[in-house]
C-alpha positions as CSV (number, residue, x, y, z in Angstrom):
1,X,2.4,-19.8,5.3
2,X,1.1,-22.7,7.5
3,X,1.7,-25.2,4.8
4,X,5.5,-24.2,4.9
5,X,6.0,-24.2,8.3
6,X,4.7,-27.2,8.3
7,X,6.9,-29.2,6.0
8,X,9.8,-26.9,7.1
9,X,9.1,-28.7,10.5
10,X,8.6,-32.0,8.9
11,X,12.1,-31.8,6.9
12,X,13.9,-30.9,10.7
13,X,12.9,-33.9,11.9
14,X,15.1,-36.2,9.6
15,X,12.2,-38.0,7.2
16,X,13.3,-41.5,6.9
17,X,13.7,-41.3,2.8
18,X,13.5,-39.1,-0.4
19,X,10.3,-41.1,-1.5
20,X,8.6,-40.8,1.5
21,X,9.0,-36.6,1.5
22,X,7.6,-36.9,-1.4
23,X,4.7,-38.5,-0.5
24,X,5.1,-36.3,2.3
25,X,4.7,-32.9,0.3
26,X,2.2,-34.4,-1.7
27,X,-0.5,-36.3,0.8
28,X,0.0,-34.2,3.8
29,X,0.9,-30.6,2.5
30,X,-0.7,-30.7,-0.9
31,X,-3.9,-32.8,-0.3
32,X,-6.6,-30.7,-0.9
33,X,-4.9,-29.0,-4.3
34,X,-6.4,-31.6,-6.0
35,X,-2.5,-32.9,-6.8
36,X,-1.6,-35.5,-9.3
37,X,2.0,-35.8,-8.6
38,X,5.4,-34.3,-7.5
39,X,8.5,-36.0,-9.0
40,X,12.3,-35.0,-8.9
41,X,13.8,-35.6,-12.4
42,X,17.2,-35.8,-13.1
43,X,19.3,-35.5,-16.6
44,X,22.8,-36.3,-16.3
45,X,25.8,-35.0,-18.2
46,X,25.4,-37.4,-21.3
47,X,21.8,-36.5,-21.3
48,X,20.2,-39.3,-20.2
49,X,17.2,-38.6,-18.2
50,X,15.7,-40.4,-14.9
51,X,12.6,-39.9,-12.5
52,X,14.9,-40.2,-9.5
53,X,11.9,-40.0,-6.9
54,X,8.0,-39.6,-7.5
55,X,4.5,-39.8,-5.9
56,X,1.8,-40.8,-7.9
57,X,3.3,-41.3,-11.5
58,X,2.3,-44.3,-12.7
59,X,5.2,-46.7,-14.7
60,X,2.7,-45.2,-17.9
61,X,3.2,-42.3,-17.3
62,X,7.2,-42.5,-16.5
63,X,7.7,-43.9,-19.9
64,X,5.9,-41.1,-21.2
65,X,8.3,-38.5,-20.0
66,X,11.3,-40.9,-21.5
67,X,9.4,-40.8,-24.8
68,X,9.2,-36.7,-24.1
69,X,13.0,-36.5,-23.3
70,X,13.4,-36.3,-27.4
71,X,11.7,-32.9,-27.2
72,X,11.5,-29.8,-25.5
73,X,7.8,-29.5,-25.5
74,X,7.3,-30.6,-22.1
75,X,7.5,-28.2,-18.8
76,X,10.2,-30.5,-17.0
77,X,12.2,-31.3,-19.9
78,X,12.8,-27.2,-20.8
79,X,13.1,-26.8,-16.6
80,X,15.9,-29.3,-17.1
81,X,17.6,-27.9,-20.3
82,X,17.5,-24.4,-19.1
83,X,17.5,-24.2,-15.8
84,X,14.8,-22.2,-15.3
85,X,11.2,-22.2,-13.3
86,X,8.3,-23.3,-15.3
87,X,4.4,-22.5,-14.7
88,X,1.5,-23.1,-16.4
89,X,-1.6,-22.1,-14.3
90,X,-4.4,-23.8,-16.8
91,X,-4.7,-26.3,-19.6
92,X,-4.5,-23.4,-22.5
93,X,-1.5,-22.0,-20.9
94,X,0.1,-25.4,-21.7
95,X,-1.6,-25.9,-25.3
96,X,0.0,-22.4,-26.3
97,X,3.4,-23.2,-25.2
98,X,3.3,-26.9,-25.2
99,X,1.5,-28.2,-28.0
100,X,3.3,-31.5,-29.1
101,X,2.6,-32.6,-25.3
102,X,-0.8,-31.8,-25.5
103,X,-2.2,-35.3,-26.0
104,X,0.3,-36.8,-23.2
105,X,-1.0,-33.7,-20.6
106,X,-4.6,-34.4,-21.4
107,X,-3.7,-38.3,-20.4
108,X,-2.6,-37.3,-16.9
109,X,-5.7,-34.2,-16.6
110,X,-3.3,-32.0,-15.6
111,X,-4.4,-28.5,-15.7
112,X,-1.5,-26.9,-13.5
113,X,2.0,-27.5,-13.7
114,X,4.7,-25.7,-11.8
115,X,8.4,-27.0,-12.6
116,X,11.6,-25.7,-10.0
117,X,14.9,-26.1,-10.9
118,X,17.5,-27.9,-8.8
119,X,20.9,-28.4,-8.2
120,X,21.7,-31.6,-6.1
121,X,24.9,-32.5,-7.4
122,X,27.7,-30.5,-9.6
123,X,27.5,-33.3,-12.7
124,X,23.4,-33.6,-13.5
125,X,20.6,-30.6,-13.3
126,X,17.4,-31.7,-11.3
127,X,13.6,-30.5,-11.7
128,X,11.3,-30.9,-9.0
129,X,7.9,-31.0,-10.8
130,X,4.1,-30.9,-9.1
131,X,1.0,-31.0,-11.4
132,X,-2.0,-30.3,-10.4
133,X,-5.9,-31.2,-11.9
134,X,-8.5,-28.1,-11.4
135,X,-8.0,-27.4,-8.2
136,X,-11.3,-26.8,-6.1
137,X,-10.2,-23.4,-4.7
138,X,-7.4,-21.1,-6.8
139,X,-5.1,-19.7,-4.4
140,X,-3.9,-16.1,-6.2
141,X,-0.1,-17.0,-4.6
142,X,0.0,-20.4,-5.5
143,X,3.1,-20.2,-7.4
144,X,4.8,-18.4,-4.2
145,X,3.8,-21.5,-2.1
146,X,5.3,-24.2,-4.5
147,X,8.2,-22.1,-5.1
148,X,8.5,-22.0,-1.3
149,X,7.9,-25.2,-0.8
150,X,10.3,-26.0,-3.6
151,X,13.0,-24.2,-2.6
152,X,13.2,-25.6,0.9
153,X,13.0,-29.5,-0.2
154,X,15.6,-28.1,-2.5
155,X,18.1,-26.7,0.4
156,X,17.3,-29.8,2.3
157,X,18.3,-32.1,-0.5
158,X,21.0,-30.0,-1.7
159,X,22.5,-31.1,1.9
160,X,21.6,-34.4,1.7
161,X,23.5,-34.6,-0.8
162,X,26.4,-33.3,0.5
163,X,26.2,-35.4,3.5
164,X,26.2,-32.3,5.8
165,X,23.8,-32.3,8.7
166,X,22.3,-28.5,8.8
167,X,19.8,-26.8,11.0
168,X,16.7,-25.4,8.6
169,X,15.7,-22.7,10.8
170,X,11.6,-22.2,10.9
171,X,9.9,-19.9,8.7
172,X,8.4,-17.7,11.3
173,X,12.3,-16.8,12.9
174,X,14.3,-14.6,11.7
175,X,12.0,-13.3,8.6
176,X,9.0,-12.1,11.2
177,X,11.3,-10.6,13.5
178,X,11.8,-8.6,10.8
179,X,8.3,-8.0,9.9
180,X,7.2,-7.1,13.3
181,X,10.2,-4.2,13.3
182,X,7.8,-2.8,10.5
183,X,5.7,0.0,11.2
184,X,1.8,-1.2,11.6
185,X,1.4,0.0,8.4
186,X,3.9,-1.5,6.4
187,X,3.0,-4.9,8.3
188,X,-0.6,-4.4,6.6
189,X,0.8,-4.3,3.5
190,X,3.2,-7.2,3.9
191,X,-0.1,-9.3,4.9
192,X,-1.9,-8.0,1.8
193,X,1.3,-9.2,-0.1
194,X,1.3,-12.5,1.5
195,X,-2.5,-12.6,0.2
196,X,-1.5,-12.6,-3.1
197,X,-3.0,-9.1,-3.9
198,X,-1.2,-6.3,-6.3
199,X,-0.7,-2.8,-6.1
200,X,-3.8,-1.5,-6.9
201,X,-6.0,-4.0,-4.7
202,X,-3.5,-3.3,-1.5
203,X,-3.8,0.7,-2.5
204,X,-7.2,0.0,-2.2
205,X,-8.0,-2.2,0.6
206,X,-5.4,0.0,2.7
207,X,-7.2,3.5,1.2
208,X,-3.4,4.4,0.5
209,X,-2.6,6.6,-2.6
210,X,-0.5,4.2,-5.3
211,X,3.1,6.5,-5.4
212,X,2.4,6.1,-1.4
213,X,2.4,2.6,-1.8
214,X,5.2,2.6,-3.6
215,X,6.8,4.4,-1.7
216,X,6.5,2.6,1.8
217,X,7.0,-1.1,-0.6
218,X,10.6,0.2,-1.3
219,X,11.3,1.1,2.6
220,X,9.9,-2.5,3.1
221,X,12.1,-4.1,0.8
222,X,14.8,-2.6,2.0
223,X,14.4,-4.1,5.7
224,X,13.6,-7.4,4.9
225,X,16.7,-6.8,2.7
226,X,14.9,-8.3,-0.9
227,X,14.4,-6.0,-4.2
228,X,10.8,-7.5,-5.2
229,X,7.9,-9.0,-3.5
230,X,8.2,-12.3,-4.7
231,X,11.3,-13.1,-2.2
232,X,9.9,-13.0,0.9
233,X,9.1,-16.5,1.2
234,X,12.7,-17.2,-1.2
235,X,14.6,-15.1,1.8
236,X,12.7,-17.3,4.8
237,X,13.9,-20.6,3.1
238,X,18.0,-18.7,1.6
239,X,18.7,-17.8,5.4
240,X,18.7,-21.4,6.6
């Protein structure tokens, strides 16, 4: 949560350039994940393809992903082609689904990959991608922090792009006013959410009974007005 508050603030101040929020997200907010690089690719309407912004690719490794571009065996290639979030948590993850890319991911040591779709303009499809070595400590909610993350560089961008000037209001407004009209229970669990645990572990942490849980997760959703856990942080970042 800090890390998005953080870059949420970062984005309100106006950052100079789209390279250097890149470098941004990845030195400042990303440092200690053991990052390789976060790149915004871009495929227009007659299919050509284009690392728009990046930090950390090497020129290598950028003619790579033009050589990849005749395939679909890659994570931001299919994020481009289908619109659709990509993640691969570990290096067999990628080898089962990717396994004409194998060679090229083993080049780079990636060993996490998580690819977000973007739309910054109504003629091309973007794909914001960040790739990861082993990281020295596994979050369990990783993927809810880059698609947090993702999602907000996305609105910002989207903006940009559009030449609008908008007010990204912080993380921790109108989302925990929200949470803190919960009852002291339901706050528990929404912390054991934001933790990354499941059902059973927050049942058991909480000494709650499972259809209990279930029970009190639906009167949650319901005021924080989402239908499953995983938009909380997507909420924070749709109401700006």
């Amino acid at each position: 949560m800090q890390d998005i508050e953080k870059f949420s603030a970062y984005l309100l101040a106006g950052p100079d350039s789209f390279q250097g929020t890149l470098d941004y997200l990845r030195n400042e907010i990303l440092h200690d994940q053991n990052m390789i690089f976060a790149a915004v690719t871009e495929k227009t309407k007659n299919e050509e393809l284009y690392v728009i912004a990046n930090s950390g690719l090497s020129e290598d490794s950028i003619a790579g992903l033009g050589w990849l571009s005749m395939s679909s065996e890659f994570p931001t290639i299919e994020c481009l082609a289908l619109n659709e979030e990509i993640y691969l948590p570990t290096a067999e993850a990628w080898l089962k689904k990717y396994p004409g890319s194998n060679l090229f991911r083993q080049n780079l040591e990636i060993e996490e990959i998580f690819c977000f779709p973007m739309k910054l303009n109504p003629t091309s499809s973007h794909c914001l991608t960040l790739a990861f070595r082993s990281r020295p400590t596994k979050d369990s909610w990783a993927q809810e922090k880059y698609r947090s993350l993702s999602h907000l560089l996305s609105i910002y961008l989207q903006n940009i792009e559009k030449k609008r000037i908008i007010r990204i209001e912080m993380p921790q407004v109108s989302i925990r006013r929200r949470i803190a009209n919960l009852n002291t229970l339901q706050q528990k669990i929404v912390t054991e959410i934001l933790e990354g645990k499941n059902n059973q572990q927050i049942a058991e942490d909480l000494e709650l009974n499972i259809n209990t849980l279930k029970r009190e997760l639906k009167r949650i959703f319901k005021e924080l007005h989402i239908s499953q856990r995983t938009q909380i942080y997507a909420k924070i970042l749709d109401e700006s």
